[in-house]
N, CA and C atoms as an extended XYZ file, in Angstrom:
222
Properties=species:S:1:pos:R:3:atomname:S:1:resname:S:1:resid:I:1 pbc="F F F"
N         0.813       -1.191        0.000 N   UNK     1
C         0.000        0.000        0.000 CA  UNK     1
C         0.860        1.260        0.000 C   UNK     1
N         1.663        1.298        0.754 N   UNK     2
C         2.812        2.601        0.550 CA  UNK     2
C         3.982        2.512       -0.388 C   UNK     2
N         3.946        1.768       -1.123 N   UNK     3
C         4.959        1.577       -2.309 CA  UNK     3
C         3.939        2.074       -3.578 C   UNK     3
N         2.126        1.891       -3.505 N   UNK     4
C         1.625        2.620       -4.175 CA  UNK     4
C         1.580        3.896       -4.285 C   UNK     4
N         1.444        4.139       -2.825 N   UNK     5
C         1.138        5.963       -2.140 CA  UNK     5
C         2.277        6.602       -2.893 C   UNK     5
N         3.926        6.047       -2.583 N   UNK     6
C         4.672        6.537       -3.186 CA  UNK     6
C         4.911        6.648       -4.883 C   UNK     6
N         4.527        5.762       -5.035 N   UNK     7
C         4.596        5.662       -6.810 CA  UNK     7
C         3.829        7.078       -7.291 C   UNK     7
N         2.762        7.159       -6.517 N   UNK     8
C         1.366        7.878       -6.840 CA  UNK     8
C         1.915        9.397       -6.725 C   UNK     8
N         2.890        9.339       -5.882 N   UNK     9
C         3.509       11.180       -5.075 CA  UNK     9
C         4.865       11.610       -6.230 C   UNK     9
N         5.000       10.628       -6.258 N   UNK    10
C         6.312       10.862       -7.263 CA  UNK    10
C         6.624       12.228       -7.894 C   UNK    10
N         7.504       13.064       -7.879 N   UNK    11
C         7.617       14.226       -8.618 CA  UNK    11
C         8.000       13.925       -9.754 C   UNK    11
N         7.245       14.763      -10.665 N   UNK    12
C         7.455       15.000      -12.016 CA  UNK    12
C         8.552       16.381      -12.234 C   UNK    12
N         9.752       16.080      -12.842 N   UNK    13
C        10.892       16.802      -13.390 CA  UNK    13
C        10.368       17.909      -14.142 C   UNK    13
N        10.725       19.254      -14.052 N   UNK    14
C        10.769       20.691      -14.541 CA  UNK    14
C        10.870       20.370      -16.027 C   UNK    14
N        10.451       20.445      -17.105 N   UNK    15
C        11.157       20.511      -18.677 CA  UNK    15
C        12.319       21.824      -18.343 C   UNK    15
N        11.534       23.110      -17.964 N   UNK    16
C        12.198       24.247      -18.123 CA  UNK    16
C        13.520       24.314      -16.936 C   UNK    16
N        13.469       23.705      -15.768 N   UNK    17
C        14.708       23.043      -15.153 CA  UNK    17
C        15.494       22.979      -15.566 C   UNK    17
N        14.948       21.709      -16.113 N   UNK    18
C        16.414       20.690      -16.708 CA  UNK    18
C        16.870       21.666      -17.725 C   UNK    18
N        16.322       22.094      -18.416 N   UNK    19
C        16.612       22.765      -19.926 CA  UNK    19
C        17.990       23.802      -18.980 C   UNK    19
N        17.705       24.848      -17.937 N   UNK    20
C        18.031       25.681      -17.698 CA  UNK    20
C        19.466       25.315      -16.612 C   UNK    20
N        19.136       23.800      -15.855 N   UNK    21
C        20.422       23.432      -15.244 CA  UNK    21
C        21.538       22.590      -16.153 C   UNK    21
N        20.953       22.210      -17.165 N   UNK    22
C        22.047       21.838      -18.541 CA  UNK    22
C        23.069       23.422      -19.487 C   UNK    22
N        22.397       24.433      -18.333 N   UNK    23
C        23.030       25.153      -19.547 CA  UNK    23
C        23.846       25.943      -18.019 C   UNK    23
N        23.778       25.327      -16.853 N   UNK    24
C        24.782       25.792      -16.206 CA  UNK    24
C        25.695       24.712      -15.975 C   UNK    24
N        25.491       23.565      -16.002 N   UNK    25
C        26.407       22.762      -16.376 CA  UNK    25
C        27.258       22.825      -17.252 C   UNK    25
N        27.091       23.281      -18.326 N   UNK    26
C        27.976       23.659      -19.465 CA  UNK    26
C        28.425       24.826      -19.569 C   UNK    26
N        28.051       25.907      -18.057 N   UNK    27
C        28.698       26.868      -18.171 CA  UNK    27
C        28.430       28.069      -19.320 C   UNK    27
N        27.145       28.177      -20.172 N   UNK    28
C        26.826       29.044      -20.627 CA  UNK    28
C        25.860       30.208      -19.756 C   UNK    28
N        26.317       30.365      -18.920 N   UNK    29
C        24.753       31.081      -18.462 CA  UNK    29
C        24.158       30.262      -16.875 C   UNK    29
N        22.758       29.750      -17.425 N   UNK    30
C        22.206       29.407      -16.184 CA  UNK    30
C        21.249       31.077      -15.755 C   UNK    30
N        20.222       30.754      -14.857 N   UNK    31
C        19.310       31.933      -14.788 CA  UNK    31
C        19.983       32.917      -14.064 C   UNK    31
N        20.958       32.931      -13.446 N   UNK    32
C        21.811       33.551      -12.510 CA  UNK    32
C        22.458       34.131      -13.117 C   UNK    32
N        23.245       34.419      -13.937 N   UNK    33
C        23.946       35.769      -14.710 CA  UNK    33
C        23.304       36.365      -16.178 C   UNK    33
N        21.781       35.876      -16.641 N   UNK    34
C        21.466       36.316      -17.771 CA  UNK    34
C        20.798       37.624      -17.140 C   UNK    34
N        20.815       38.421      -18.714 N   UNK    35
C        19.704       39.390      -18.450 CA  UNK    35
C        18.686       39.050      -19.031 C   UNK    35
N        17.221       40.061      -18.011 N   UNK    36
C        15.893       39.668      -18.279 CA  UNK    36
C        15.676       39.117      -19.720 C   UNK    36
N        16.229       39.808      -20.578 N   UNK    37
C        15.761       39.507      -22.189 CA  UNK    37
C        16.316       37.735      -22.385 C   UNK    37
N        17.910       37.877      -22.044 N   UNK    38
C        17.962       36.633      -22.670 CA  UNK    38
C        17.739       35.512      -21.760 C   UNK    38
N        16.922       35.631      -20.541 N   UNK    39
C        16.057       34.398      -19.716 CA  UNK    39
C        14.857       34.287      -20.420 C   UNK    39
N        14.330       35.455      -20.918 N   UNK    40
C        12.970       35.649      -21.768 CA  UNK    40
C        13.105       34.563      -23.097 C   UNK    40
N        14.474       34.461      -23.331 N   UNK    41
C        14.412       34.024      -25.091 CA  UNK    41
C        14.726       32.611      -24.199 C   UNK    41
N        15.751       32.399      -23.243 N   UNK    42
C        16.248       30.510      -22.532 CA  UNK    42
C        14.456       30.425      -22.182 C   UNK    42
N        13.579       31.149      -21.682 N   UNK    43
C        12.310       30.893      -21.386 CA  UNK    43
C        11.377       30.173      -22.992 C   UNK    43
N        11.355       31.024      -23.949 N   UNK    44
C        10.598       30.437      -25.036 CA  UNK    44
C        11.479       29.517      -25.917 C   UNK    44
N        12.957       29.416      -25.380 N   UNK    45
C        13.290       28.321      -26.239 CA  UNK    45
C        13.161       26.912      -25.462 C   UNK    45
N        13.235       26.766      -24.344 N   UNK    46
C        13.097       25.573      -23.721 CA  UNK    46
C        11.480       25.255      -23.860 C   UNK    46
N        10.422       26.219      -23.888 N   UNK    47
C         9.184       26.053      -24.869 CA  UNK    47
C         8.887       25.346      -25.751 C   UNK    47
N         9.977       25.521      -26.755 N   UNK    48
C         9.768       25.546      -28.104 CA  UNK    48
C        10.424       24.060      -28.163 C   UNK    48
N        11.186       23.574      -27.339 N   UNK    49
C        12.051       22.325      -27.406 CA  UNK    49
C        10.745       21.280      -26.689 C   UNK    49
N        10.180       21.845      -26.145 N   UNK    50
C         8.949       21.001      -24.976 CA  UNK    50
C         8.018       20.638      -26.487 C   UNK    50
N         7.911       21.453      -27.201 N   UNK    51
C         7.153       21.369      -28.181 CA  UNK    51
C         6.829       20.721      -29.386 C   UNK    51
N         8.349       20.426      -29.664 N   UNK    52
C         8.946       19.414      -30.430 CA  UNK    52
C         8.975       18.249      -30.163 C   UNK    52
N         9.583       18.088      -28.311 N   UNK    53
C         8.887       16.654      -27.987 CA  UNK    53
C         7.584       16.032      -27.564 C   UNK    53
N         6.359       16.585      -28.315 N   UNK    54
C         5.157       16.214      -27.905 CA  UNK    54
C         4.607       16.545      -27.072 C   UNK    54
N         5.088       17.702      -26.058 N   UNK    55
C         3.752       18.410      -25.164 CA  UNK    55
C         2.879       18.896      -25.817 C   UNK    55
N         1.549       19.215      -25.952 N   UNK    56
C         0.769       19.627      -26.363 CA  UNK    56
C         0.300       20.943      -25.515 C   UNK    56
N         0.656       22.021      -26.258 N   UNK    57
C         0.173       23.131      -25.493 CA  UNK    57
C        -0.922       23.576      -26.349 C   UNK    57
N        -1.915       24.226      -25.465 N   UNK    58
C        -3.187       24.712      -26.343 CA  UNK    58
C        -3.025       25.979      -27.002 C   UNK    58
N        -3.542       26.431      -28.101 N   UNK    59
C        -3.649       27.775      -28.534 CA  UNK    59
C        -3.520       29.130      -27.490 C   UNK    59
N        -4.466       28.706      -26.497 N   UNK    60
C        -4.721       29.643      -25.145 CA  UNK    60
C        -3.385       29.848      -24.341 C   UNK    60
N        -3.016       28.185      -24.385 N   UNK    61
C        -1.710       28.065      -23.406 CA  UNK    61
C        -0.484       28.856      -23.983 C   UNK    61
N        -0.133       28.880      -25.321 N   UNK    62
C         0.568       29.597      -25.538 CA  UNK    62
C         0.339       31.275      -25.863 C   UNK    62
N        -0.793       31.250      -26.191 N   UNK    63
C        -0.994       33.038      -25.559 CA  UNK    63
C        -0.396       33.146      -24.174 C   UNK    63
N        -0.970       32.485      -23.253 N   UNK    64
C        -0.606       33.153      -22.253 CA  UNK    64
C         0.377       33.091      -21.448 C   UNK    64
N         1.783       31.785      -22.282 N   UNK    65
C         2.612       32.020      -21.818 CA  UNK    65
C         3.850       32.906      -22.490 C   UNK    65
N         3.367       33.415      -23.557 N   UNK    66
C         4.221       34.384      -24.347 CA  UNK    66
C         3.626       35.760      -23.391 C   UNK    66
N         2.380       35.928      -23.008 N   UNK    67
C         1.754       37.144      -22.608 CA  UNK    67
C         2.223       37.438      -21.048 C   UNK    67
N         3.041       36.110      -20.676 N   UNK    68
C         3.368       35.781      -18.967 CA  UNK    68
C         5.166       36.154      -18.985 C   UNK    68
N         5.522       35.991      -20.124 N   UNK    69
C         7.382       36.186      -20.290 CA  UNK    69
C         7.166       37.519      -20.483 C   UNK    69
N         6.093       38.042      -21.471 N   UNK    70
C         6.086       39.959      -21.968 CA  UNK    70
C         6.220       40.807      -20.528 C   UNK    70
N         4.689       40.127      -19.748 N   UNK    71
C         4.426       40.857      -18.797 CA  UNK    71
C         5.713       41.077      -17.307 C   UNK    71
N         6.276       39.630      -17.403 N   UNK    72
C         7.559       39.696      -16.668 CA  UNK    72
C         9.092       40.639      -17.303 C   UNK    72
N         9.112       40.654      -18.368 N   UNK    73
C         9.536       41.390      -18.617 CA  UNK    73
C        10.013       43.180      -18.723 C   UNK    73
N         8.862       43.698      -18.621 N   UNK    74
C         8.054       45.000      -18.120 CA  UNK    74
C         8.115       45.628      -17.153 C   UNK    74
């Protein structure tokens, strides 16, 4: 019963994470020394890579996460 509970709790991994701790691993960057703009662009490109591998984002969803990077931006 608690080997289910746990299966069931399990965390699911960041896409935009990983995307963003692979690029401090390699020492380009990482969210910690970019500026707003180019976290804005590591923001819609790790998007755009989610996208390619079969997430399905809705029409809506991507309004409002282009309208959620603008507004952070600002």
């Amino acid at each position: 019963m608690e080997e289910e509970a746990k299966a069931l709790t399990r965390e699911v991994p960041s896409g935009l994470n990983a995307c963003l701790q692979r690029k401090r691993k390699r020492g380009d960057g990482g969210s910690a020394s970019l500026s707003p703009f180019l976290r804005m662009q590591s923001c819609r490109d790790a998007l755009s890579k989610l996208d390619t591998l079969g997430w399905a984002r809705s029409y809506h969803q991507r309004l409002f996460h282009e309208d959620f990077l603008v507004c952070m931006a600002a």
